[in-house]
Every structure is written in structure tokens, then in C-alpha cells.
C-alpha positions as CSV (number, residue, x, y, z in Angstrom):
1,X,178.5,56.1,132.6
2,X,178.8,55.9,136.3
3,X,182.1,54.3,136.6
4,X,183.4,57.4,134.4
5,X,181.9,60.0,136.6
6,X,183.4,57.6,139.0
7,X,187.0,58.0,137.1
8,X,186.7,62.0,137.2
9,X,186.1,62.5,140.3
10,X,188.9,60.6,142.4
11,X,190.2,62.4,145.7
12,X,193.8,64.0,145.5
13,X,195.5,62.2,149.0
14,X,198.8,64.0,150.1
15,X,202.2,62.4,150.1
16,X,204.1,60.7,153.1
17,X,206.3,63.8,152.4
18,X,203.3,66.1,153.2
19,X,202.8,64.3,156.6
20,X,206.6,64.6,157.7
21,X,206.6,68.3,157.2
22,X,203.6,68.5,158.7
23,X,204.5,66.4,162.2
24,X,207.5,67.9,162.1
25,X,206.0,71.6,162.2
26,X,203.3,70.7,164.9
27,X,206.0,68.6,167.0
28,X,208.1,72.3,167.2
29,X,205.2,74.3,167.7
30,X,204.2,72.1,170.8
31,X,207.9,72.1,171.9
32,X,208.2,75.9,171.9
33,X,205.1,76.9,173.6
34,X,204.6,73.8,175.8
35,X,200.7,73.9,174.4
36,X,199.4,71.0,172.4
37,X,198.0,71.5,168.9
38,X,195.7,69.0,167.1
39,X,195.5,70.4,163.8
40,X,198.3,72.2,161.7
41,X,198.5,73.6,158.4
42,X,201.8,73.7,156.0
43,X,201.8,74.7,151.8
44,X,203.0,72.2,149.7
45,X,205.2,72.7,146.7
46,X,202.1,72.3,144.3
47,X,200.7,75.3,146.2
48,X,197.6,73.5,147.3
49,X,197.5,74.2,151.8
50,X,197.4,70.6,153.5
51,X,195.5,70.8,157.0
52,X,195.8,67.9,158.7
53,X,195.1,66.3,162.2
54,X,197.6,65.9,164.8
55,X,197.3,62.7,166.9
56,X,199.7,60.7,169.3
57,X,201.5,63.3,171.0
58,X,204.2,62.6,173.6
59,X,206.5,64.6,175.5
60,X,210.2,63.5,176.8
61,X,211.1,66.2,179.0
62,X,214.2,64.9,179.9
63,X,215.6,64.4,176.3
64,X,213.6,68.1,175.7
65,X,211.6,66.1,172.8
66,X,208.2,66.3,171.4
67,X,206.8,63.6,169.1
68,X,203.2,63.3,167.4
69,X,201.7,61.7,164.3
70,X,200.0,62.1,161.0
71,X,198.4,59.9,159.5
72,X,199.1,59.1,156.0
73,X,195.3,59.7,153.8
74,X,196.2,59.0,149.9
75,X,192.5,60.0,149.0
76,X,192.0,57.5,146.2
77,X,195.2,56.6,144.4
78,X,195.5,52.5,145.6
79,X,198.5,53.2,148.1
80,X,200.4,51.0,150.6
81,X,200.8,53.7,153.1
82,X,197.6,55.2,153.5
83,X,196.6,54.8,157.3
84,X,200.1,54.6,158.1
85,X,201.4,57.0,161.0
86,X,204.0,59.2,159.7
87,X,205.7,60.5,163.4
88,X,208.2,63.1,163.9
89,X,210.4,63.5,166.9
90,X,211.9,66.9,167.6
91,X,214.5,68.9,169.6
92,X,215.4,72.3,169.6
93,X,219.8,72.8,169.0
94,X,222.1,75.6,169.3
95,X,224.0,75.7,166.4
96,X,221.8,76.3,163.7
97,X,221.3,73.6,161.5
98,X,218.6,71.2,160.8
99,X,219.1,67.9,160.8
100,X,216.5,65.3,159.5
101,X,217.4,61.6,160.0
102,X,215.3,58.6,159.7
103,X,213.7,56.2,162.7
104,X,212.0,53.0,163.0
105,X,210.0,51.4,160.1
106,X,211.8,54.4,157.6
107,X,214.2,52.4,155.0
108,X,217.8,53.1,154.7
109,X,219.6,53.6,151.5
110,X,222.1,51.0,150.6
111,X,223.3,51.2,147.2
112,X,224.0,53.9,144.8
113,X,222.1,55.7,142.4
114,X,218.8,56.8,144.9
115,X,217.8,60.3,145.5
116,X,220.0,60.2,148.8
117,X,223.0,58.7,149.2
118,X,223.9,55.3,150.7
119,X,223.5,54.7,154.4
120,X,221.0,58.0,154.3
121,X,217.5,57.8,155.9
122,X,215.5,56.9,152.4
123,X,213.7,60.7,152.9
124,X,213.8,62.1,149.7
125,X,215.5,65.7,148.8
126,X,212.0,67.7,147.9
127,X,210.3,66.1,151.8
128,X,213.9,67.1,153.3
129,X,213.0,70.8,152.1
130,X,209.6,70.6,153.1
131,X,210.4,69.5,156.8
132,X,213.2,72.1,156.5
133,X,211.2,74.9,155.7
134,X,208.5,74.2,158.0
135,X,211.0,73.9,160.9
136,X,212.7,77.4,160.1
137,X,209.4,78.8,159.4
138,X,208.2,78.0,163.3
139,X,211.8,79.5,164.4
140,X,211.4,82.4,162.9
141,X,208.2,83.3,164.1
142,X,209.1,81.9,167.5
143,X,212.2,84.6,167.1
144,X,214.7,81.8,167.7
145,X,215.7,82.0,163.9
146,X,220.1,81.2,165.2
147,X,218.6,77.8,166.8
148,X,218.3,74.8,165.2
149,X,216.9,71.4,165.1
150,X,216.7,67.8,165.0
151,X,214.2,65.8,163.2
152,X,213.7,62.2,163.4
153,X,210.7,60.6,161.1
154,X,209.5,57.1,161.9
155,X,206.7,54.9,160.9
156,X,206.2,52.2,163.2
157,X,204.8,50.0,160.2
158,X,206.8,50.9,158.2
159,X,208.9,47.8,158.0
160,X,206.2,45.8,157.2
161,X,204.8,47.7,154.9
162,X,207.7,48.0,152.8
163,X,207.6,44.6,152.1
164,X,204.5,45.5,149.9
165,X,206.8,48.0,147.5
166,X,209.6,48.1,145.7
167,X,212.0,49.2,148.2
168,X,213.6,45.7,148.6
169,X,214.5,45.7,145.4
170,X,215.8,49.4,145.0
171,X,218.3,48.5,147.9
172,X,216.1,50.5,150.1
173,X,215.9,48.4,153.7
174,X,214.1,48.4,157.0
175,X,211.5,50.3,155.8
176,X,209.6,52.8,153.9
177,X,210.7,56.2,152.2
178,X,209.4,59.2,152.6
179,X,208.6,59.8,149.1
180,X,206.8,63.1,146.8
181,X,207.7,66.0,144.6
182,X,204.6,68.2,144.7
183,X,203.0,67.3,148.4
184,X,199.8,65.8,147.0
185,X,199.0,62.7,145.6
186,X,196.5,63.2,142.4
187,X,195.2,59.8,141.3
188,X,193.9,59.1,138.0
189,X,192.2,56.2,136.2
190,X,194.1,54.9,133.3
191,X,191.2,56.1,131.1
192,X,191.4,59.5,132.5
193,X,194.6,59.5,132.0
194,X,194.4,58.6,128.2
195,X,191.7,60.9,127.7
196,X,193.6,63.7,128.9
197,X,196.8,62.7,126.7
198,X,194.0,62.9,123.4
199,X,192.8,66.2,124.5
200,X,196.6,67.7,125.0
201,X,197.4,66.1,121.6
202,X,193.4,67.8,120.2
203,X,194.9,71.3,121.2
204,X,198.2,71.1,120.0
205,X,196.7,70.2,116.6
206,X,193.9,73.0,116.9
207,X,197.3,75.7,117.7
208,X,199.1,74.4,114.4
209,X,201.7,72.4,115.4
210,X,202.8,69.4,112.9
211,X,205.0,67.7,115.2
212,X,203.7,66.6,118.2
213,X,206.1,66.7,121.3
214,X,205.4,63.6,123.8
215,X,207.6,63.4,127.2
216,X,206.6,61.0,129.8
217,X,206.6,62.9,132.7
218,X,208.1,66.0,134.6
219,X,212.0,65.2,134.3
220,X,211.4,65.0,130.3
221,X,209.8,68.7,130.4
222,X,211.9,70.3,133.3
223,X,214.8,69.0,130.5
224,X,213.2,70.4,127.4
225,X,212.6,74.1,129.5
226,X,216.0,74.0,130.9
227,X,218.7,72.7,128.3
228,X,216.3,73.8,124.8
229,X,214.1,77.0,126.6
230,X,211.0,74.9,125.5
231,X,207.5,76.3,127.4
232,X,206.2,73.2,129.2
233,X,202.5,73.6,127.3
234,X,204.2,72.5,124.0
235,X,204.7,69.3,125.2
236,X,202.2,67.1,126.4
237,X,202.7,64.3,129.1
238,X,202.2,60.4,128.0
239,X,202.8,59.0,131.6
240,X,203.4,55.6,131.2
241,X,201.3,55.2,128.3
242,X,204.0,55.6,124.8
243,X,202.1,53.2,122.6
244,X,198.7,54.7,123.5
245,X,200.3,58.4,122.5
246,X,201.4,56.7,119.6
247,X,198.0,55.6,118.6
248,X,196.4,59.3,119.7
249,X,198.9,61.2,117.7
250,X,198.2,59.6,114.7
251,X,194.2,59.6,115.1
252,X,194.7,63.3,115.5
253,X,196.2,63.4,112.5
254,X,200.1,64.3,113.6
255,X,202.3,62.5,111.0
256,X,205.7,63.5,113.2
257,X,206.2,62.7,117.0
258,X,209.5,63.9,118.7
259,X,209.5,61.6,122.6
260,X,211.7,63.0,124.8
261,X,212.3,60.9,128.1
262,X,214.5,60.0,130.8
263,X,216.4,57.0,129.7
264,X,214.7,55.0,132.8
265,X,211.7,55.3,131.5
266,X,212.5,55.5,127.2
267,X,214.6,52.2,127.8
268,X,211.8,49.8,127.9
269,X,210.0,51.1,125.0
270,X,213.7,50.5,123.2
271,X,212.8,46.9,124.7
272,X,209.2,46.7,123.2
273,X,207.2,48.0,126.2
274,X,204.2,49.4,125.2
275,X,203.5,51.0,128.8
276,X,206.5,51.7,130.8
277,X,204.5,51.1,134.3
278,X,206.5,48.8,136.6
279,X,203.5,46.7,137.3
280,X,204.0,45.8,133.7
281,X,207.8,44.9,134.2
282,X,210.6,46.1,134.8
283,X,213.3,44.7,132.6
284,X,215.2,47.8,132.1
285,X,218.4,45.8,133.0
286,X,218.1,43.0,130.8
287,X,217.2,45.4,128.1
288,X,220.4,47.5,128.5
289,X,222.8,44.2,128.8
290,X,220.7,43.2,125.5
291,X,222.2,46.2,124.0
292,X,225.7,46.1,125.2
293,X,225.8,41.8,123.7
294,X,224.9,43.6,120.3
295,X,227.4,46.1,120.6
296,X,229.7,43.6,121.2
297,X,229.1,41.2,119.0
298,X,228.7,43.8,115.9
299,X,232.3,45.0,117.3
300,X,233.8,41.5,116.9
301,X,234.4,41.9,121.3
302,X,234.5,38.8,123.7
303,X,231.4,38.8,125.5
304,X,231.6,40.1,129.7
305,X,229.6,38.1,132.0
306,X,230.9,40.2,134.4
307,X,229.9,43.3,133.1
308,X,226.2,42.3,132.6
309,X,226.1,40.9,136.4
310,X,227.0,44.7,137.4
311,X,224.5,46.3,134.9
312,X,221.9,43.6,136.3
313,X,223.0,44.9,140.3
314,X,222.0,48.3,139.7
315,X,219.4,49.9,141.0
316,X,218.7,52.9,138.4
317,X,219.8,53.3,134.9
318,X,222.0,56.1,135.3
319,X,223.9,53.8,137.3
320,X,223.9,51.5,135.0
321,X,225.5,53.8,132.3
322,X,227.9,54.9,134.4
323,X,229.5,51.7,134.4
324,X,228.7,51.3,130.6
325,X,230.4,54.2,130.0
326,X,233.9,52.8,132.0
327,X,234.2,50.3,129.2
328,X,234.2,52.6,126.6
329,X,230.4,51.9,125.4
330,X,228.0,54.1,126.2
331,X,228.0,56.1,122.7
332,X,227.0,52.8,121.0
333,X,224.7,51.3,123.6
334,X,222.5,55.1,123.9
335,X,222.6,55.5,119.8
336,X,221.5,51.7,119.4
337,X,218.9,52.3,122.7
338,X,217.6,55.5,120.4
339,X,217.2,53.4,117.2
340,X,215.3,50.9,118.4
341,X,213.1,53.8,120.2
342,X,212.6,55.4,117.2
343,X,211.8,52.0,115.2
344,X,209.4,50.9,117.8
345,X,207.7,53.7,117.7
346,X,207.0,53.7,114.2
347,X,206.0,50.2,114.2
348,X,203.6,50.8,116.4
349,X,202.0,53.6,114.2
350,X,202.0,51.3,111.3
351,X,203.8,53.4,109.2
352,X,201.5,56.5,109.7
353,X,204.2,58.4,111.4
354,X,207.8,59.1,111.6
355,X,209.2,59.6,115.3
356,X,212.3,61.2,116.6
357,X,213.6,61.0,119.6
358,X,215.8,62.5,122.6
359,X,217.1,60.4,125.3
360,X,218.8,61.8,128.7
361,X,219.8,60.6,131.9
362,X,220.1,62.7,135.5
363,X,221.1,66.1,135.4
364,X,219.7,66.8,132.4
365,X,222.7,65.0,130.9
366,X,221.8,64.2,126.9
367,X,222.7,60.9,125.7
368,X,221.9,60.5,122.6
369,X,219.6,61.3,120.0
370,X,218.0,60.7,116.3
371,X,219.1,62.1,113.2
372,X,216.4,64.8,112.8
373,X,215.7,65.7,116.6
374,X,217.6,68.5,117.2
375,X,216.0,70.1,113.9
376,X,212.7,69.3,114.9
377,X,213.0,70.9,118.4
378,X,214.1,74.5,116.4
379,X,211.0,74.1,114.7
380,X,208.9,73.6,117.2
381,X,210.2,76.9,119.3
């Protein structure tokens, strides 16, 4: 009983993003009025304010540069980077713009398919805007809203701890990113987690639906809102946990489940993967190239060793499928990928529910679906 009070009451932390805005805010602030700050508060995109501590402050005079630190707090989700100095170096420009680059111990993007692009500072688009608006926001209030800025993030760590994530083998190098979509990190226990899946699935029984509509995360409901106009409360969110929702839908008495996912994530449970959590593997390469050999083979084509060492090089999926897609393929491999989706996912129910399912990649770009998906999404609206 203690270890659950335990689970329920785990401290939100806030995201390396969060810390970057933040140093970056208090590093112009001190710049403009030549006073030092030691605490400094910015909003984050979930709406929650994030007052932090300001420490390490240093002045170049000479390059016209202020630079102080944050230090990275997680609260309670198990995190690499917590304790880690997040600085940001800043001077004031003429011309308007803000420009956010990367220092020491901050990873550099090397191959294709990231959130930036290659040879970018690994600072991710939503912690670009953050720094961005916090930097204009100081302008403006200073009245210098025509100047401009330059932003340099470093994590003198950083380097080494990379070595502890997955950035070497995302093509990220030299250090870590700068990483977050809502400014706060909001850890949860795997039973917590589950729990709160059940209870979702308990109220969208109670409201009458009979087909329950699972998406793993926030891509698969931005996509339902924005291509089908679906209100994000009829879904409900499995995280990493598909066979788990599996089980929970049918305890709760749903007999249909439409999944709607990213394809990174949907891929591996065409694979077999009950929980699509990298610390259970990865694989989504193998599983794709898998797919492709079948194609192939059903086809009567030569096999393409080549081809499946370029799938295995990639660093996301939607890279992958680009190049899929050159030879012609990707309608087969994404209809087979859906198939085995949808068969898994009935296996795993034991025959107590029939499952459809919608697969897309970036950009809200569909790639395939089941027979009845479409007609279960109208049914649901």
C-alpha cells in the first residue's frame, strides 16, 4: 500500500528545454540592465510557470556576452540529465533575428530524419520556440523589440552524459539534446500508468461507446483531431503499453478496438512487441526489412541486401519508408505492416475482440489502414 501511495505521488521535474528558455531569458535580462538575477520565471507550453534558480553567472564585456546556468531537476522520472547545467550564452544583434545554436557537451545532428536537420545543434523545434519567445519577450519589454539575438546553449557534461542515451545511435554526436514538447517532465509508474489506461477505457464504456479508440501517444491524437476532426477525450492514451490496452479493453467488456499510431511506434507491435518501450528493444528496422523479404518473395523479386543495409542505417521510420517507397513498395510493406497489427492484436485478446487499425507516419501522412477503419472512425464521431 505504501509503494502505491509512493507511485501516485511522483514529482513532475521540467525538461532540459524548460532550463534553456529559462537561462536564456535570465542571461538577457542581466545583459540589458547590467544587474544580476538569481531566480527567473518563464510559462511553459503545458501552461504550468517554471521558477527556477539562476547560478554561474559570468560576464564577457568585451564580446558584450552574459552566460549563467540552470540546473536540470527531473523531479522523479529516472533521468540522465538531472543535475546537469543547462548554460546559455547571450548577445544582443542589430538585425532582428534570433539565433539559437548549440555549444559544448550539446549533440549535433548528423543524419536525416531528426527533428532538426543535419549538422543542426540537436535543440529540438518546441525548446527553439521557447528560447525564442522568452528572448523576444525580454526585448519587448526592454523596448528594443527591432534588436535581436544570439543564443548559444551548452552543457559542459553533456558529452559524457550522452553516452548514457540513445543519442549515439540516433546519429546525434558530441552531446546531449535539448529535448521536450510540454516543458515539464510528468513521471509515472508503469502501474499508474496502466491504471489510468483502465479507468479511460471504464469511462468510455460508462459514455456508450462500443468501440474503444487506443492511440499511443500525442502524435496518434493530434492526427485523429486534425485529419478525422476527432475530440482528443474519445481516445484514450496506451503509452507504450498495446498488449496491456488489449487486455483492459476486453475486461471492460469492449469487443472492438480501433489503434491508431505513428508507424514508429505501431511497427513493433506488427513485430510481436507487446510494449513498444525502447528499453524493451528496438527492432523496428529488422521488423520493416522483415516485411519488405515477404513482399518480395510473395512477388517472385530477387532479394536486395542493399536495400535492407539502408533500411537498417536509418535512424527513424519515416526514413526508412521513404526509401521503401523509391523501390516502388511501400503500399505492400504498410498494408502487410497493418495486417499483422491487426492479427496481433487479436491474438493477444484471444479471440474476445476484433481490432482495426490506422497507421501514419510524419505529417500526419496516412499510410495505410484495415478494411473496416475508416467506417469505424464515422461511427465513433
Amino acid at each position: 500500500m505504501e509503494k502505491e501511495k509512493q507511485d501516485q505521488k511522483l514529482r513532475n521535474g521540467f525538461t532540459t528545454g524548460s532550463c534553456a528558455a529559462a537561462a536564456s531569458k535570465a542571461a538577457l535580462l542581466m545583459l540589458l540592465t547590467k544587474s544580476d538575477i538569481f531566480h527567473v520565471t518563464i510559462q511553459t507550453p503545458k501552461g504550468i510557470p517554471y521558477n527556477t534558480e539562476i547560478v554561474d553567472i559570468s560576464r564577457d564585456e568585451e564580446a558584450g556576452t552574459v552566460s549563467c546556468a540552470v540546473v536540470k531537476d527531473g523531479g522523479d522520472d529516472p533521468d540522465v540529465t538531472t543535475g546537469a547545467r543547462i548554460f546559455a550564452s547571450v548577445t544582443l544583434t542589430n538585425d532582428g533575428m534570433v539565433r539559437i545554436d548549440g555549444g559544448e557537451g550539446i549533440g549535433r545532428v548528423t543524419k536525416p530524419g531528426l527533428d532538426q536537420p543535419q549538422g543542426n545543434a540537436a535543440i529540438n523545434s518546441v525548446p527553439r520556440k521557447m528560447i525564442e519567445e522568452n528572448v523576444r519577450e525580454v526585448l519587448r519589454e526592454q523596448g528594443l523589440e527591432d534588436r535581436g539575438a544570439s543564443v548559444v546553449i551548452s552543457c559542459p557534461e553533456g558529452e559524457t552524459l550522452a553516452e548514457k542515451t540513445f543519442n549515439p545511435r540516433l546519429g546525434i554526436v558530441g552531446g546531449i539534446s535539448i529535448l521536450g514538447t510540454t516543458g515539464i517532465v510528468e513521471p509515472m509508474s508503469d502501474k499508474a500508468i496502466v491504471e489510468t489506461i483502465r479507468t479511460e477505457a471504464r469511462v468510455r464504456k460508462a459514455e456508450g461507446y462500443k468501440i474503444l479508440l487506443a492511440a499511443p501517444g500525442n502524435y496518434g491524437l493530434t492526427f485523429l483531431k486534425e485529419v478525422y476532426g476527432t475530440p482528443e477525450e474519445t481516445a484514450i492514451m496506451s503509452s507504450n503499453f498495446i498488449c496491456d490496452t488489449v487486455g483492459i479493453a476486453v475486461e471492460e467488456g469492449f469487443s472492438k478496438l480501433l489503434f491508431v499510431g505513428h508507424i514508429g511506434k505501431l511497427v513493433k507491435v506488427a513485430g510481436g512487441i507487446k510494449n513498444t518501450h525502447s528499453m524493451y528493444g528496438d527492432h523496428r528496422m529488422e521488423i520493416l526489412c522483415s516485411l519488405l523479404k515477404k513482399i518480395r518473395k510473395r512477388d517472385g523479386l530477387p532479394e536486395d541486401p542493399e536495400l535492407e543495409e539502408r533500411i537498417m542505417e536509418c535512424v527513424t521510420t519515416d526514413e526508412a519508408i521513404r526509401i521503401i517507397r523509391e523501390v516502388g513498395l511501400a503500399k505492400e510493406v504498410c498494408d502487410e505492416m497493418t495486417s499483422s497489427i491487426k492479427a496481433n492484436l487479436e491474438a493477444w485478446s484471444e479471440g474476445n475482440l476484433e481490432a482495426e487499425v490506422i497507421v501514419f507516419a510524419g505529417e500526419n501522412t496516412e499510410l495505410a489502414t484495415t478494411a473496416r477503419a475508416h467506417a469505424w472512425i464515422k461511427n465513433l464521431m
